[in-house]
VOKELO-327603 format. One line per 3 residues: number of its first residue (from 1); their letters; for each residue x, y, z of N, C-alpha, C. Coordinates in steps of 0.001 Angstrom, whole numbers, padded with zeros to 6 digits. Atoms other than C-alpha are relative to their C-alpha. Example, Ala and Ser with C-alpha at 12.3 -4.5 7.8 and 13.67 -1.06 7.14 Angstrom:
2
1 = AS = 000890,-001190,000000,012300,-004500,007800,000900,001200,000000; -000820,-001190,-000060,013670,-001060,007140,-000770,001090,000730
//
This chain:
84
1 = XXX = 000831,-001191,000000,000000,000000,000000,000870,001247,000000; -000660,-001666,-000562,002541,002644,001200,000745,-000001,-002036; 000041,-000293,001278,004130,001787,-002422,-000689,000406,-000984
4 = XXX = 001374,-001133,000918,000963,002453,-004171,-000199,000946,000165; 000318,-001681,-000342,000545,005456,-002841,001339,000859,-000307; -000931,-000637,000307,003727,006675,-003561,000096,000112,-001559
7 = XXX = 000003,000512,001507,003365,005752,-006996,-001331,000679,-000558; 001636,-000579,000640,-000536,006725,-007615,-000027,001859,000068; 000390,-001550,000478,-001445,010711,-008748,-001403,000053,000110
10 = XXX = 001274,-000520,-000078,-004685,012633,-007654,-000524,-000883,001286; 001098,000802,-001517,-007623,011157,-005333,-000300,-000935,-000532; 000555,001006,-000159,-008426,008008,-004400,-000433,-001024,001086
13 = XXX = -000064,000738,-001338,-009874,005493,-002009,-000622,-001162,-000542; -000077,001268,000650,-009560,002132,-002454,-000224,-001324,001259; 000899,000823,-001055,-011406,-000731,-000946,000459,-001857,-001096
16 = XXX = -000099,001776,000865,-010613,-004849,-001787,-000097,-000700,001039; -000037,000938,-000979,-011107,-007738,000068,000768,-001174,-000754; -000825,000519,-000125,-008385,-010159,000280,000137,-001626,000642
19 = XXX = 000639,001144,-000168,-008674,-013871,000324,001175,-000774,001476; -000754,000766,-001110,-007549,-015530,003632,000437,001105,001182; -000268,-001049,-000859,-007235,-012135,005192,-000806,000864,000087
22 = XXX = 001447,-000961,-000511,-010250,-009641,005307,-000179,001308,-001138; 000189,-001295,000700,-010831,-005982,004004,000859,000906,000212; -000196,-000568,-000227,-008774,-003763,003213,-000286,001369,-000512
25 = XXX = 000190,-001034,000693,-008871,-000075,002579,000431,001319,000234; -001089,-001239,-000101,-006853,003148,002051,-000531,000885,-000806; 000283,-001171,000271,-007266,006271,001288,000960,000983,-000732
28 = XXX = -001004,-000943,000600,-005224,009290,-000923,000760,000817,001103; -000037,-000897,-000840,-003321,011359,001155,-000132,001156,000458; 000398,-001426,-000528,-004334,014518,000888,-002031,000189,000246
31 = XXX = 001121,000732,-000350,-007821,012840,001604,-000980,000964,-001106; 000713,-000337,001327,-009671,014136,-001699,-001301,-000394,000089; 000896,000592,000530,-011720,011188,-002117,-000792,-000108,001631
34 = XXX = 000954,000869,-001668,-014356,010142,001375,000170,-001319,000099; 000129,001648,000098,-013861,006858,002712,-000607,000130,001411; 000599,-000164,-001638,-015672,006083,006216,-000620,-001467,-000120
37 = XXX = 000013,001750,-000748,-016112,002520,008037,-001699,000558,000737; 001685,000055,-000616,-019645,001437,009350,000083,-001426,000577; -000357,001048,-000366,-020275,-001469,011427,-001811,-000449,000943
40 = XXX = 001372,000707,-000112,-023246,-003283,012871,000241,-001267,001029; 000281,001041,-001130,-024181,-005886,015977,000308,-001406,-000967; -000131,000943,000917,-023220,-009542,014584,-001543,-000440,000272
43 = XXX = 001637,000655,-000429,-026992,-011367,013770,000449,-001303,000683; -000532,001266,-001087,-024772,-014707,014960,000567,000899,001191; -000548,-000348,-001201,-024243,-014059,018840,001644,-000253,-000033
46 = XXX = -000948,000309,-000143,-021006,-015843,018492,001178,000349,-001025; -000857,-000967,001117,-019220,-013828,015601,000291,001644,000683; -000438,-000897,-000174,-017529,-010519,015551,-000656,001162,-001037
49 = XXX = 000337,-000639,000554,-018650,-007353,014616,-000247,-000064,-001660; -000058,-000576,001465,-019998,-006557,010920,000083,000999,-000713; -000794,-001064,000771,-017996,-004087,009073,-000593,000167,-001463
52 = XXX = -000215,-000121,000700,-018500,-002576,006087,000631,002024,-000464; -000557,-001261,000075,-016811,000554,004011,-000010,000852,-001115; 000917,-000485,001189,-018237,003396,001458,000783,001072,000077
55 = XXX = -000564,-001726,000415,-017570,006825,000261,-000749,000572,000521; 000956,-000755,-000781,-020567,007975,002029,-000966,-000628,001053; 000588,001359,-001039,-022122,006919,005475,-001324,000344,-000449
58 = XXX = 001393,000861,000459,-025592,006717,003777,-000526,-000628,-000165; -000055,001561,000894,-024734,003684,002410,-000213,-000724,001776; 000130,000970,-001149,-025140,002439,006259,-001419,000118,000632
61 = XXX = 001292,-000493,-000471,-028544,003389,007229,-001077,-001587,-000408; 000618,001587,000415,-030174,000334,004689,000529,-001133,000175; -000060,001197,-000441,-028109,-001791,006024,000376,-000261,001129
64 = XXX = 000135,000841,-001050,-028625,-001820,009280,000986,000697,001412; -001320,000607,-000805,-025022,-000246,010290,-000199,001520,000321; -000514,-001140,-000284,-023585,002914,012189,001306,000543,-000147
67 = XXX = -001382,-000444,000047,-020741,005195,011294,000695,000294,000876; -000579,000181,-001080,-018030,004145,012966,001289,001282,-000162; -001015,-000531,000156,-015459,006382,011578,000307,000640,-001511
70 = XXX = -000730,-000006,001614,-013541,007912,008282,000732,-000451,000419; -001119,000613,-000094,-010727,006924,007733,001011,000969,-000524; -000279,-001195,000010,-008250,009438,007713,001165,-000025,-001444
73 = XXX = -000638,-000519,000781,-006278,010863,004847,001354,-000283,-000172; -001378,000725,-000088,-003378,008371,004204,-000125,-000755,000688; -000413,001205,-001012,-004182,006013,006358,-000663,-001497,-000911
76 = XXX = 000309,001138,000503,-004495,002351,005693,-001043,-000897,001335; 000943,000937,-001273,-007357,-000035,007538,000034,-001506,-000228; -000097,001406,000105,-007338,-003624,007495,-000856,-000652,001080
79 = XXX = 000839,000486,-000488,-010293,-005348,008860,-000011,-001757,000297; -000011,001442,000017,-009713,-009503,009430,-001280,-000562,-000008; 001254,000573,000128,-012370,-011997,009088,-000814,-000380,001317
82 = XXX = 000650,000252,-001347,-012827,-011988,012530,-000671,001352,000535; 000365,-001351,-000764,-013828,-008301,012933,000608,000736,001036; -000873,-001177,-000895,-010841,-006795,014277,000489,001087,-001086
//
């Protein structure tokens, strides 16, 4: 990531999920683009929080979730499949 970003021009925020390891997602650094985390009660008791992550917390309302955060301007997030 820190290479991509050194490498990438203009705004962007960039979201993938990653097989065997969870979600990740980063942001431009002069924070251009919106990125912001949302998250939600698990419906299994015995699971970990449910995450998800948009350009606008609107996108959390239909499903359920509350904005937990942006994500700040250069920073990188990494979410595991366990909801840390």
């Amino acid at each position: 990531v820190k290479e991509c970003m050194s490498v990438l021009k203009g705004a962007y925020s960039v979201v993938a999920i990653i097989d065997g390891v969870g979600l990740l997602a980063f942001r431009d650094p002069y924070g251009v683009r919106p990125l912001c985390i949302g998250r939600r009660a698990p419906v299994d008791s015995d699971k970990g929080w449910e995450y998800a992550v948009a350009s606008e917390d609107c996108t959390f309302g239909p499903l359920e979730m509350t904005h937990l955060r942006d994500v700040a301007p250069g920073e990188c997030v990494i979410i595991d499949q366990e909801g840390n």
